[in-house]
C-alpha positions in Angstrom: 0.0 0.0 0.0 1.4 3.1 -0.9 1.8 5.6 1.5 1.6 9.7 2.1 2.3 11.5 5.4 0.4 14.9 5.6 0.7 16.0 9.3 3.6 17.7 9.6 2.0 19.7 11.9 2.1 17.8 14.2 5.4 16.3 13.7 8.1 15.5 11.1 10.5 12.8 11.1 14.1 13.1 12.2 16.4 14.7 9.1 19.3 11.7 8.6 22.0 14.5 9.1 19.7 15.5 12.8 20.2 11.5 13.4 23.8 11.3 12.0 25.1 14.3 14.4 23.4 13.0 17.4 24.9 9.7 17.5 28.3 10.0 18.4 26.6 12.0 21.9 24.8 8.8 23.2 28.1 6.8 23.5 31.2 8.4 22.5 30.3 11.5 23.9 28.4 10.9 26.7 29.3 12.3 29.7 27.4 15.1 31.7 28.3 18.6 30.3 27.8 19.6 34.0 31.3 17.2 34.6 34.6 19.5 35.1 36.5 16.6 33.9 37.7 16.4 30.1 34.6 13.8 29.2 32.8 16.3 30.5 33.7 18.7 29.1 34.0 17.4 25.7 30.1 17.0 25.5 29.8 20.8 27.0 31.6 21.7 23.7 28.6 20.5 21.9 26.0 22.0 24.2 27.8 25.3 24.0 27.9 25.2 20.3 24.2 24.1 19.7 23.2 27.2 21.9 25.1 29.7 20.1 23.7 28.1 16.5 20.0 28.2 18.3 20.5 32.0 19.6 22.3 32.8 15.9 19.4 31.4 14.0 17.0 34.1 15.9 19.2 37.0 16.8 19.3 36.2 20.5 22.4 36.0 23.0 23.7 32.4 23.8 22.7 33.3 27.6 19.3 34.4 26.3 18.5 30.4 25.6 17.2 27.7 27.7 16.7 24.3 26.4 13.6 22.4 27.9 12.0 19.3 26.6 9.4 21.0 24.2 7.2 23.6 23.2 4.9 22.9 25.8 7.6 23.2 28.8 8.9 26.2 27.1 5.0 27.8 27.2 4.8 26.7 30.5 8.2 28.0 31.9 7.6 31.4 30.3 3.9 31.9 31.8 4.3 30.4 34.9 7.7 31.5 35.7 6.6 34.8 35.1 3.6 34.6 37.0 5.6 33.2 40.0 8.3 35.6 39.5 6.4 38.6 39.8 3.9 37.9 42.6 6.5 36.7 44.6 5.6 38.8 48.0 3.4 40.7 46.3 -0.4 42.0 47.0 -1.7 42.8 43.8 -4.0 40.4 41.0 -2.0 40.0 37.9 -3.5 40.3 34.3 -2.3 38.6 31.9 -3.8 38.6 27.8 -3.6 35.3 25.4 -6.0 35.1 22.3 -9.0 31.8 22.4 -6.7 29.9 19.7 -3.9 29.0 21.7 -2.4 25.7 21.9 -3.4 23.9 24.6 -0.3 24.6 26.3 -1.0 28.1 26.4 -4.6 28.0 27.4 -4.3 25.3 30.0 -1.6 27.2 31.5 -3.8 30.5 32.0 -6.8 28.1 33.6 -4.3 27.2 35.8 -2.9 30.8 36.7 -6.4 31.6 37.2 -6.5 29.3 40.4 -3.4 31.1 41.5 -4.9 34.6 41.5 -4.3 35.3 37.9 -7.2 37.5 35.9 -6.7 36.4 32.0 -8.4 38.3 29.3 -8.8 35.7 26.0 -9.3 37.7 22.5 -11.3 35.7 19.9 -9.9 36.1 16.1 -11.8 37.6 13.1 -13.1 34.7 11.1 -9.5 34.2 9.1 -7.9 33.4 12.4 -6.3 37.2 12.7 -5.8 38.5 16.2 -6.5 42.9 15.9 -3.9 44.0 17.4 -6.1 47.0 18.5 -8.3 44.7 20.7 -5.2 43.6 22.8 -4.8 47.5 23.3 -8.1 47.7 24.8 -7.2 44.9 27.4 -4.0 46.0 28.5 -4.5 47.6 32.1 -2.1 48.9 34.4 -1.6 45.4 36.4 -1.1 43.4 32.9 2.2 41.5 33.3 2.1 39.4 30.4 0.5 39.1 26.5 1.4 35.4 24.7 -0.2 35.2 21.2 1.3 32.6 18.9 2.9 33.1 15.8 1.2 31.3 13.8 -1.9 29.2 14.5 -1.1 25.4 14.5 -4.7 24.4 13.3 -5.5 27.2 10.6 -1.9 28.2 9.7 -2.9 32.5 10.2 0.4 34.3 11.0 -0.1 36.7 13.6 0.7 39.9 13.7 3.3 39.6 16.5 5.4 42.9 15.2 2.2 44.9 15.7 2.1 43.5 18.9 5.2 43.8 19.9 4.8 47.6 19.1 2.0 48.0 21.5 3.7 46.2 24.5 6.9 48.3 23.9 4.2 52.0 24.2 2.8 50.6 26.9 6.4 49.8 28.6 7.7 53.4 27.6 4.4 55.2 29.3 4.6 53.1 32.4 8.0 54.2 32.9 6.8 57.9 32.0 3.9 57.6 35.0 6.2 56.0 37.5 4.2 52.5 36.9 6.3 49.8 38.1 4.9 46.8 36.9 6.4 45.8 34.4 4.6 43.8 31.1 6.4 41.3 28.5 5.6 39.5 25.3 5.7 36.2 24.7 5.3 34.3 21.2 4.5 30.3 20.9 6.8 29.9 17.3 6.7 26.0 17.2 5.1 26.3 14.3 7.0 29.3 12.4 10.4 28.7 13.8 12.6 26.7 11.0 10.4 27.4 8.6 10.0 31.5 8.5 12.3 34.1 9.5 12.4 35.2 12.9 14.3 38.0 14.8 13.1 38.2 18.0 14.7 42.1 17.6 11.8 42.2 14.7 9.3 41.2 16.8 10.0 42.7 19.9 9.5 39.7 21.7 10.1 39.4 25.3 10.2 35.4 25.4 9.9 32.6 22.3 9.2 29.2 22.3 10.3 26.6 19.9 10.1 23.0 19.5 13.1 20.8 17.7 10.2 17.7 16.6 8.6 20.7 14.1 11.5 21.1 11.9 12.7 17.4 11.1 14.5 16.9 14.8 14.1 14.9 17.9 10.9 14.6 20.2 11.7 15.9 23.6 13.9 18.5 22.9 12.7 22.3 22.4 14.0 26.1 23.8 12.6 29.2 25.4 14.4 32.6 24.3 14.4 34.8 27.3 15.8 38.1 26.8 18.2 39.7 29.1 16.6 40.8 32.6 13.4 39.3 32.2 13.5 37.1 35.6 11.8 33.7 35.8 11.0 31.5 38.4 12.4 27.9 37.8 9.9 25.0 37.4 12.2 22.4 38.0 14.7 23.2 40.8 17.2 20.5 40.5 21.3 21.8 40.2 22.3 24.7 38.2 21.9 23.9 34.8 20.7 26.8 32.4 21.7 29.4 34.5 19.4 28.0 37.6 16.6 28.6 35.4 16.2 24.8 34.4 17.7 22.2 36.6 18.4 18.8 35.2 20.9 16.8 33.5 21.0 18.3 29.7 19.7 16.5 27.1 22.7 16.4 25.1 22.1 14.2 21.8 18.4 15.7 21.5 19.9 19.3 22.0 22.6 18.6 19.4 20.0 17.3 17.1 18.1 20.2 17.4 21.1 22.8 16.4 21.8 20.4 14.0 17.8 20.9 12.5 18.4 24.3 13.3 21.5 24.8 10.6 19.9 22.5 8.2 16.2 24.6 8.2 19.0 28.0 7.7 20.5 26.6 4.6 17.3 25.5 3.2 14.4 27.7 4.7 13.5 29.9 2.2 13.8 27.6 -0.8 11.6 25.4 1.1 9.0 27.9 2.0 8.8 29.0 -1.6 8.4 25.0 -2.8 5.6 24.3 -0.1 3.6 27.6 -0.9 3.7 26.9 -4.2 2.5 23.5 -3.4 -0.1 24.1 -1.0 -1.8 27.1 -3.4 -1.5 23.9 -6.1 -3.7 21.6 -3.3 -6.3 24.2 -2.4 -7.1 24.9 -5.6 -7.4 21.2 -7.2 -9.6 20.4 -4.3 -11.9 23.5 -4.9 -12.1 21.9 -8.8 -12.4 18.6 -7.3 -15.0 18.2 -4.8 -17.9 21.1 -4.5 -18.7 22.3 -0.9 -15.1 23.0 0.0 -14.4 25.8 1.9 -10.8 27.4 3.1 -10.0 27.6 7.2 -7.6 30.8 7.4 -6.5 33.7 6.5 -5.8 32.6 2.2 -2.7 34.8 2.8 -1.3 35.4 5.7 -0.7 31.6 6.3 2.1 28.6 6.9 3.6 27.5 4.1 2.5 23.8 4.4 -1.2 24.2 5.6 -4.5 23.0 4.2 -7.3 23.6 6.7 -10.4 23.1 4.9 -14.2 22.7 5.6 -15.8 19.7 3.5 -19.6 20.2 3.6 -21.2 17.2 4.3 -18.5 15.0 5.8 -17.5 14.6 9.3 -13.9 15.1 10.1 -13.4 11.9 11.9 -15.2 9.9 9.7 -12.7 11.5 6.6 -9.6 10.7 8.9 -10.4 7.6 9.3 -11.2 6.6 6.1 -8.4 8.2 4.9 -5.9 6.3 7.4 -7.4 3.1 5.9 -5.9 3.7 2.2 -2.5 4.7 4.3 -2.7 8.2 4.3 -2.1 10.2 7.1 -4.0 13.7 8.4 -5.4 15.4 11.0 -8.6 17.1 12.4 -6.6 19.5 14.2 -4.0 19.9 16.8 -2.5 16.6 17.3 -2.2 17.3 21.3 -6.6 16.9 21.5 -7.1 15.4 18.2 -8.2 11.9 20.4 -11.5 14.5 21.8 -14.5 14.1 20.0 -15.7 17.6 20.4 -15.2 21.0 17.7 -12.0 22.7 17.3 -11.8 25.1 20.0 -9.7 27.5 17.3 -12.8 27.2 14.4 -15.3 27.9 17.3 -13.4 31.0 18.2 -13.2 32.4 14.9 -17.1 32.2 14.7 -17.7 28.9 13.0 -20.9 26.5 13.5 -20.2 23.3 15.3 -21.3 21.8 12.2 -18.1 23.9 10.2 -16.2 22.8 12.5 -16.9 19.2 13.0 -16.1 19.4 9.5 -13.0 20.7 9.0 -9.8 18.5 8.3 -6.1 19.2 8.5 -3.4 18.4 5.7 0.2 19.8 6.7 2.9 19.0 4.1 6.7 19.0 4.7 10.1 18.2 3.4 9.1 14.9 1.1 5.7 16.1 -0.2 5.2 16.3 -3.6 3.2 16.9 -6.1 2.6 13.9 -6.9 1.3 13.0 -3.2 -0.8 15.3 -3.4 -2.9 14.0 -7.1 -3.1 10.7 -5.5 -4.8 12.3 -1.8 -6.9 14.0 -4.2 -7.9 10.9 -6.3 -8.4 8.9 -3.4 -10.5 11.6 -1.9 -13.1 12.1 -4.1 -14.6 8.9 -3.7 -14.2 8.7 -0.6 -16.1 12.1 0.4 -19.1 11.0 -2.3 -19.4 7.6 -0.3 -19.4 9.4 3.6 -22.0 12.4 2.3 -23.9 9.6 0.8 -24.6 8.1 4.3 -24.0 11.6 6.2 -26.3 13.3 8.4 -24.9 16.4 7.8 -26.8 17.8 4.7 
């Protein structure tokens, strides 16, 4: 049976120069880089090198870095760390503003700072997935502490417009220090989804904090990094020795951070190329399955969008149903975010934007990477017609 991945979104297998670079550090060099002796040291040769290639790669300081297991750890360290950091003997009820697409990193996070005092404002999207920038204004008070909005959605694809942002959050810094306010407020960015795969100067953005994930851009699972710039102060989450600065205790994960410089320098030599190929390509899919199959409609903004991302609505069939059908004639896809795709209930992110549970329910992901190609996508295509005519045929959803 032939068979075609399209869920790079969720993940993306290990590159074999990611897999080549790591090996030597499971059992050559495979002492703790926390070691003063030479074998030691030897691996901290690598760990220093892969910081300074991760902080390069976004315009950041190698001592602006911390590597944590993931994305999600690097979500959680920047809200919670804040959070913890700044009410730290302290009488006051901290705000803090996200937008209702998160990843579920993000939003679980907040419900959980809510139990801790916390008072989070959540802004809903315009129906293209596009966080004004102008309604975050609005929210920001004078005991805001913190504003995370993603870079780019990881269901819908819409790139953010985190410079805007960033804008906002540095007026608002410059007036507090005009009115002798001394809260302070940062920005923080999830990029799993953009970093590797756009450009990103964390300078550009004006980003206080940046997450990244290595298992998004062809490196291995369990390895990701938080970018936090110079004098923002965080309270660890796991207080072990005095790894990362004391910011991240723990024995490094040397072969999986090695494997993510090594994605890293790969995604820099082959980025923009890549992101030319893949919007080519995905344009290509949208529009044969428009010609296709009637009742299709886009998830997203049609521009401002990944690369590799095919959201679409397909009237008459339910997601799941599609998925699994799909999965059957080995190809591979998603309803949404792989992290709740296992929940039978609507996208929280289509919901936001102002879709029916019916939109929603469905709506299907394709996400294309490094070894799609054209001809993938004519056979999902073939393979999908029929396969949509025979679900609407026994559909409830007219």
């Amino acid at each position: 049976m032939r068979k075609v991945y399209l869920d790079y979104a969720a993940t993306t297998p290990v590159h074999k120069k990611v897999k080549k670079a790591m090996e030597p550090y499971f059992s050559d060099t495979f002492a703790n880089p926390s070691s003063l002796h030479q074998f030691g040291q030897d691996a901290k040769v690598g760990l220093d090198k892969s910081r300074k290639t991760v902080a390069d790669f976004i315009g950041a300081k190698s001592k602006e870095i911390i590597f944590t297991s993931g994305g999600s750890e690097s979500d959680n360290l920047a809200l919670k760390g804040l959070f913890f950091k700044l009410t730290q003997d302290k009488d006051f009820k901290p705000h803090i503003i996200t937008s209702a697409i998160e990843h579920s990193a993000i939003l679980n996070t907040c419900k959980f700072l809510e139990k801790q005092g916390a008072k989070v404002s959540y802004i809903d999207p315009n129906q293209k997935g596009l966080i004004d920038p102008e309604d975050i204004k609005k929210e920001i008070n004078k005991n805001t502490i913190l504003v995370s909005i993603m870079h780019a959605n990881n269901e819908v694809g819409t790139i953010e417009p985190i410079q805007k942002i960033g804008e906002i959050i540095k007026k608002t810094k410059q007036n507090r220090q005009e009115n002798d306010n001394n809260t302070p407020i940062y920005f923080h960015t999830d990029a799993v989804q953009t970093f590797g795969h756009l450009p990103i100067s964390v300078d550009d953005l004006k980003v206080d904090m940046l997450s990244v994930s290595a298992h998004k851009l062809y490196g291995p699972k369990g390895v990701g990094a938080l970018f936090v710039r110079e004098g923002v102060k965080l309270l660890p989450l796991i207080h072990a020795g005095e790894q990362e600065r004391k910011r991240r205790g723990s024995t490094h994960n040397t072969p999986g951070i090695i494997g993510l410089a090594k994605a890293v320098e790969i995604a820099g030599s082959e980025m923009e190329k890549e992101r030319r190929r893949l919007t080519k390509l995905r344009n290509y899919f949208i529009k044969e399955l428009k010609n296709s199959i009637n009742g299709v409609k886009l998830n997203g903004h049609p521009e401002k969008r990944l690369p590799n991302n095919v959201n679409v609505a397909i009237k008459g069939v339910e997601g799941e149903a599609l998925l699994m059908s799909l999965d059957e004639m080995g190809i591979g896809i998603s309803t949404g975010s792989a992290c709740s795709s296992t929940e039978l209930k609507p996208s929280h992110v289509l919901m936001a934007m102002g879709f029916t549970h019916l939109r929603a329910h469905t709506s299907v992901r394709f996400s294309m990477g490094r070894y799609t190609k054209k001809k993938d996508v004519r056979y999902v295509i073939k393979k999908l017609k029929p396969i949509v005519q025979r679900l609407r045929d026994i559909s409830p959803l007219k």
